[in-house]
N, CA and C atoms as an extended XYZ file, in Angstrom:
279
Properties=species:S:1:pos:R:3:atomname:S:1:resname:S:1:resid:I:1 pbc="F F F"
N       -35.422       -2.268       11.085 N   UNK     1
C       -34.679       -2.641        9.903 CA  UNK     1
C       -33.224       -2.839       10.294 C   UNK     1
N       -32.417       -3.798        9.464 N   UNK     2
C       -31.108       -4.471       10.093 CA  UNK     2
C       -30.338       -3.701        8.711 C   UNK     2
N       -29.318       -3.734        8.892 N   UNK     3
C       -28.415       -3.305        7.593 CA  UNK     3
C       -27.219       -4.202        8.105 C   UNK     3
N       -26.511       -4.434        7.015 N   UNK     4
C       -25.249       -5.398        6.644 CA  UNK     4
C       -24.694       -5.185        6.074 C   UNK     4
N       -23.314       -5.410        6.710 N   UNK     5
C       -22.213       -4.991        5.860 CA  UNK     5
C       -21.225       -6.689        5.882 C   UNK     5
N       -20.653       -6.979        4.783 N   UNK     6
C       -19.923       -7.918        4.509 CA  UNK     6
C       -19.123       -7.656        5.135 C   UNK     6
N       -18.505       -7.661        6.463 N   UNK     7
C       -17.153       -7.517        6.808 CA  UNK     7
C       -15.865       -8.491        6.279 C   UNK     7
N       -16.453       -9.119        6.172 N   UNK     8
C       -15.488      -10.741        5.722 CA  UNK     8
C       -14.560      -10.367        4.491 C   UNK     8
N       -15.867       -9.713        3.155 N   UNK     9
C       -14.940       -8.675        2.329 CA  UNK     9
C       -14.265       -7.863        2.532 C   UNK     9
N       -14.689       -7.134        3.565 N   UNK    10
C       -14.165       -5.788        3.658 CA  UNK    10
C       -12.352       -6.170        4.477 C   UNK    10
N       -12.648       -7.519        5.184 N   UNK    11
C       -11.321       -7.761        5.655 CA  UNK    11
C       -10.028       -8.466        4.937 C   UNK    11
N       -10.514       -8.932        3.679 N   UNK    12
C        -9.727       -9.636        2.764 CA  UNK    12
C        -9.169       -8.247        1.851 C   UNK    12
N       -10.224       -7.269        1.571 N   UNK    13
C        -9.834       -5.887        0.905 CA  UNK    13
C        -8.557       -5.637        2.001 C   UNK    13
N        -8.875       -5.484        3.018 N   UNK    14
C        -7.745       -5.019        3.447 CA  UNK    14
C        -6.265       -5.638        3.253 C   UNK    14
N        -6.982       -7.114        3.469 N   UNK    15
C        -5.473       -7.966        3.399 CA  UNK    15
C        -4.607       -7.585        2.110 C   UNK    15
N        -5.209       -8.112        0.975 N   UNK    16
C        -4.579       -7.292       -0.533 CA  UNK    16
C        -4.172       -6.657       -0.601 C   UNK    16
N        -4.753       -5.205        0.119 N   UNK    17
C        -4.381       -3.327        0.103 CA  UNK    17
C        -2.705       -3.663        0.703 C   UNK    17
N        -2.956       -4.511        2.375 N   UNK    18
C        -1.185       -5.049        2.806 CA  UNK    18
C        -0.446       -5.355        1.648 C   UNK    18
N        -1.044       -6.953        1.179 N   UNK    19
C         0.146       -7.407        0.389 CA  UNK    19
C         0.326       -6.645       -1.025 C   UNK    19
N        -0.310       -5.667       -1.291 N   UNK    20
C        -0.308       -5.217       -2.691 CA  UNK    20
C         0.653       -3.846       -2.109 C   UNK    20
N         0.673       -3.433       -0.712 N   UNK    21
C         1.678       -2.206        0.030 CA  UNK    21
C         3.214       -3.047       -0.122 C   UNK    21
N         3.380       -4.095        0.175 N   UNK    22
C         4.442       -4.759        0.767 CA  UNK    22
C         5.375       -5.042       -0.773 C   UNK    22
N         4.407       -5.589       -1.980 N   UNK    23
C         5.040       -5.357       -3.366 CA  UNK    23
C         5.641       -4.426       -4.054 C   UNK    23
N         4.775       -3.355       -3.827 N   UNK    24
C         5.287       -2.131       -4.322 CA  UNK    24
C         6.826       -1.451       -3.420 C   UNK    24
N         6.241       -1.919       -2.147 N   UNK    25
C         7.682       -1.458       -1.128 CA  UNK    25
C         9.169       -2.180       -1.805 C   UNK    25
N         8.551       -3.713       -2.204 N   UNK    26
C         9.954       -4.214       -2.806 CA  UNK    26
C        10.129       -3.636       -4.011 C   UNK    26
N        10.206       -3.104       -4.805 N   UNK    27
C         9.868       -2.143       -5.876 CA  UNK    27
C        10.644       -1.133       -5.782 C   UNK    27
N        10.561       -0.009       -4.845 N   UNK    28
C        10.932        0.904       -4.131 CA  UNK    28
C        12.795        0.547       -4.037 C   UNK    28
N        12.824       -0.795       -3.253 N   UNK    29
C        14.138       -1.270       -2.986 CA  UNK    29
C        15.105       -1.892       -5.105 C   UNK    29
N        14.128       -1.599       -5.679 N   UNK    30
C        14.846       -2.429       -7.477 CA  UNK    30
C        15.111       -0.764       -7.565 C   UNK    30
N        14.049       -0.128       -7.307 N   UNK    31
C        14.156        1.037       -8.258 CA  UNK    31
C        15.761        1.273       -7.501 C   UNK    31
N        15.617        1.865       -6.400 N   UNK    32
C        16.709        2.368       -6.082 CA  UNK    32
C        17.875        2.057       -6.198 C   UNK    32
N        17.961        0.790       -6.506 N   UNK    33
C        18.956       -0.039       -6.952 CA  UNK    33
C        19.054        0.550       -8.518 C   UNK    33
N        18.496        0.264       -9.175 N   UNK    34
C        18.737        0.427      -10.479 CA  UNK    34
C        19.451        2.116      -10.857 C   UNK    34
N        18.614        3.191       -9.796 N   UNK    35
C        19.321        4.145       -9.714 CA  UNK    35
C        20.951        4.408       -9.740 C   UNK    35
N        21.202        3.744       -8.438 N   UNK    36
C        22.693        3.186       -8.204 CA  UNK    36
C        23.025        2.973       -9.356 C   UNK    36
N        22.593        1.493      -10.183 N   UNK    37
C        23.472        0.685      -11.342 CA  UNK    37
C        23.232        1.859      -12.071 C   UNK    37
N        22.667        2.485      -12.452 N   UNK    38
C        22.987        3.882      -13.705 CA  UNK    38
C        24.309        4.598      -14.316 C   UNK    38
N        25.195        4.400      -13.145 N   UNK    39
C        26.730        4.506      -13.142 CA  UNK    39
C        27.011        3.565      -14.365 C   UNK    39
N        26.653        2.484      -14.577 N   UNK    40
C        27.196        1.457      -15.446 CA  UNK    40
C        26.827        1.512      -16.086 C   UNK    40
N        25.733        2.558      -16.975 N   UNK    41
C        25.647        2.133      -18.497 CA  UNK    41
C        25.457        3.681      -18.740 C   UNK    41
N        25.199        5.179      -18.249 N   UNK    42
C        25.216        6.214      -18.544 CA  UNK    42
C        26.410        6.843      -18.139 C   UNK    42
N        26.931        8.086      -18.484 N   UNK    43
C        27.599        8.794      -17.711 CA  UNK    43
C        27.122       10.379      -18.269 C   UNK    43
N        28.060       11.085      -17.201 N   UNK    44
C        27.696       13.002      -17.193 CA  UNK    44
C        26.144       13.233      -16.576 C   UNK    44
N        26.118       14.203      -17.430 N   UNK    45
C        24.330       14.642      -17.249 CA  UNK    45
C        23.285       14.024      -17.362 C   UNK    45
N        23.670       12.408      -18.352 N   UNK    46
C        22.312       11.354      -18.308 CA  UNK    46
C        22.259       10.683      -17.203 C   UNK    46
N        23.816       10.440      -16.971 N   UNK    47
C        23.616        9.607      -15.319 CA  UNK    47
C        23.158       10.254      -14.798 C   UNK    47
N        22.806       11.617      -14.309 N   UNK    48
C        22.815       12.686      -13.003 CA  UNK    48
C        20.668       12.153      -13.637 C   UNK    48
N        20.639       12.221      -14.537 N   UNK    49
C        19.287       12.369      -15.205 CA  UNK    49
C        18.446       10.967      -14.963 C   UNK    49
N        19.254       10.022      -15.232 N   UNK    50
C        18.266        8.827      -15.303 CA  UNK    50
C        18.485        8.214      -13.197 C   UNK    50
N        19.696        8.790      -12.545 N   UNK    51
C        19.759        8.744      -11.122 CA  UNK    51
C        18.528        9.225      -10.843 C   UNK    51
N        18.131       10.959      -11.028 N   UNK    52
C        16.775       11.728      -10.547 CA  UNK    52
C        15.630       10.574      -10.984 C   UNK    52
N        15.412       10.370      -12.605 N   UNK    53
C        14.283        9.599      -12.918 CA  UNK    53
C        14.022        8.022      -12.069 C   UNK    53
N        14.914        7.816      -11.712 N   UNK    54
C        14.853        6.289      -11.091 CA  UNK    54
C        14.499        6.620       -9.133 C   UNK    54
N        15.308        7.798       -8.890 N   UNK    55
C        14.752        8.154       -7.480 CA  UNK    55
C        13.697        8.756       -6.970 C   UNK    55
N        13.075        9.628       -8.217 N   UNK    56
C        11.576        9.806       -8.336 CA  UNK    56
C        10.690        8.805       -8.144 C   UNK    56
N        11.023        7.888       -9.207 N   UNK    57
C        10.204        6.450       -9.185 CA  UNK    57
C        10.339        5.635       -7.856 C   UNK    57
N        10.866        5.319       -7.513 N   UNK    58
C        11.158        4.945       -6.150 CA  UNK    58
C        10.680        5.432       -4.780 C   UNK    58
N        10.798        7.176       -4.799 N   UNK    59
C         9.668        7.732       -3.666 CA  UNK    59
C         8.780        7.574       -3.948 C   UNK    59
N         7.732        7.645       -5.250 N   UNK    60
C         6.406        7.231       -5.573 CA  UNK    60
C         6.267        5.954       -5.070 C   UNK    60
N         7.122        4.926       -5.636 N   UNK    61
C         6.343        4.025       -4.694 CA  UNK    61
C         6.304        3.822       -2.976 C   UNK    61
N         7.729        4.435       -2.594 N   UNK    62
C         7.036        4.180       -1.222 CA  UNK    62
C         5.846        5.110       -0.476 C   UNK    62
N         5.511        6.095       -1.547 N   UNK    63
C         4.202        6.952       -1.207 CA  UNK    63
C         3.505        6.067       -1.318 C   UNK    63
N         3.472        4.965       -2.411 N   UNK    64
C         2.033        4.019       -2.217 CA  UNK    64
C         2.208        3.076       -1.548 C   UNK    64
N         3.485        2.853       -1.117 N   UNK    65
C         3.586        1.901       -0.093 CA  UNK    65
C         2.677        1.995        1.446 C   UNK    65
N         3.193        3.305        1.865 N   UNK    66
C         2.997        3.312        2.961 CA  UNK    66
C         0.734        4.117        2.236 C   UNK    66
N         0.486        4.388        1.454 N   UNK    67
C        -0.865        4.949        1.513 CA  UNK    67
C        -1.634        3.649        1.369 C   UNK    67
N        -1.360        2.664        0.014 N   UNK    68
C        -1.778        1.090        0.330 CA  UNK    68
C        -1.816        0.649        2.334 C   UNK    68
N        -0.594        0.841        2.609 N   UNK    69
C        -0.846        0.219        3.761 CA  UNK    69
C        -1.856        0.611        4.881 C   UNK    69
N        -1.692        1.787        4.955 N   UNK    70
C        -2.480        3.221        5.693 CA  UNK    70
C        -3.801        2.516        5.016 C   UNK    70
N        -4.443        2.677        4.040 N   UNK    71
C        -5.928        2.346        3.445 CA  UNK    71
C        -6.295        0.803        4.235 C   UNK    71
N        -5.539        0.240        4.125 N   UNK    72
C        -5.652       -1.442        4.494 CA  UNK    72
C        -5.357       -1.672        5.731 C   UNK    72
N        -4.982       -0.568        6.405 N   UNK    73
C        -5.527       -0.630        8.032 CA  UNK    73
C        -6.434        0.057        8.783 C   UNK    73
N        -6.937        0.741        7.650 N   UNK    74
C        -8.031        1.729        8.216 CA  UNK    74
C        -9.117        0.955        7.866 C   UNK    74
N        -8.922       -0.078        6.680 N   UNK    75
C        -9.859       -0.445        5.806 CA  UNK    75
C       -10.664       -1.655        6.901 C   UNK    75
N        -9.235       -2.216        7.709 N   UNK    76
C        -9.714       -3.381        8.560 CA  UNK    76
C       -10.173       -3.163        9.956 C   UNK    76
N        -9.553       -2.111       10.374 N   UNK    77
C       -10.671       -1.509       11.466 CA  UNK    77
C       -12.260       -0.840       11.195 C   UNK    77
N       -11.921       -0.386       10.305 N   UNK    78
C       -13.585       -0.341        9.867 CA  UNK    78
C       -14.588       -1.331        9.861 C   UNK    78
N       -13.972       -2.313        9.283 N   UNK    79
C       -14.408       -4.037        9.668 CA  UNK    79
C       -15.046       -4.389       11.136 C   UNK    79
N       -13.533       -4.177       11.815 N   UNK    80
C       -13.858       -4.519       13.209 CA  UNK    80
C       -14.965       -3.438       13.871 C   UNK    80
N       -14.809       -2.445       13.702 N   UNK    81
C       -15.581       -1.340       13.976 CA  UNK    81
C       -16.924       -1.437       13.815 C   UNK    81
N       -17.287       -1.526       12.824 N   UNK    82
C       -17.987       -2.380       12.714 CA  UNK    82
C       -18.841       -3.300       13.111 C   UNK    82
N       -18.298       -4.662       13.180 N   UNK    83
C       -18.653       -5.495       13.722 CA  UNK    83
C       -19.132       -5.538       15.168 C   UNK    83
N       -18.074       -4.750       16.049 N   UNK    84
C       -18.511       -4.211       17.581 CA  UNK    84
C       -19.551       -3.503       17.452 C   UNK    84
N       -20.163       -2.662       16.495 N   UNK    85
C       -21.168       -1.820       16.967 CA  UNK    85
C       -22.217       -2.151       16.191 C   UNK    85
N       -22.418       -3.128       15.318 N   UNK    86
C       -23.652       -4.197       14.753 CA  UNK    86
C       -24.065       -5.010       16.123 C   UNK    86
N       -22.922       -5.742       16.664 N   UNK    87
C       -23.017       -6.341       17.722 CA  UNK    87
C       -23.752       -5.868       19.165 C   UNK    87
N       -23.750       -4.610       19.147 N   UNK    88
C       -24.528       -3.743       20.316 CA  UNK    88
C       -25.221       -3.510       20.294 C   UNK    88
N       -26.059       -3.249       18.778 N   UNK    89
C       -27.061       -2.489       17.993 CA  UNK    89
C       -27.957       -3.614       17.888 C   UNK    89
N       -27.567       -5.246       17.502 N   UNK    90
C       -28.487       -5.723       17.021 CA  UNK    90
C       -28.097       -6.986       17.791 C   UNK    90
N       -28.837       -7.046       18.986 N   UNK    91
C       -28.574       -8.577       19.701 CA  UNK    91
C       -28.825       -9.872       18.999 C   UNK    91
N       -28.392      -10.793       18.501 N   UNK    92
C       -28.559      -11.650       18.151 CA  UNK    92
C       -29.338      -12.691       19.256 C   UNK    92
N       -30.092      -13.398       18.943 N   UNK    93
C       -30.518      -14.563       19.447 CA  UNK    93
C       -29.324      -15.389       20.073 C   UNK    93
């Protein structure tokens, strides 16, 4: 018995998991920005407040930055991985 795996999907999943890492990373770069601009429309303890809330938001995303990316390279060696050891397992004609 042969088993199959779509790698072809499994390598486009990965691609997405990248470009959907690489969006959120620019994200990361507004938030922090917007942190900054907070000076300009709060001041005292809301600035100090909406600074924390905007730099929170901002490490979250580069947590999913870099875990998107991490998933979508593990996701595409699995692919390849894969593929090398279908390839050993099941000689093709």
């Amino acid at each position: 018995m042969q088993y199959g795996v779509a790698t072809e999907e499994l390598q486009q999943s990965a691609a997405t998991l990248r470009a959907d890492a690489a969006d959120i990373g620019a994200l990361s770069r507004s938030l922090e920005a917007a942190g900054v601009g907070a000076d300009d429309w709060v001041l005292g303890r809301a600035q100090r407040a909406a600074q924390a809330f905007f730099d929170a938001l901002a490490q979250a995303a580069r947590g999913a930055d870099s875990g998107l990316r991490e998933l979508g390279n593990r996701a595409a060696a699995g692919a390849g991985e894969y593929d090398s050891v279908e390839g050993r397992l099941f000689a093709r004609p």
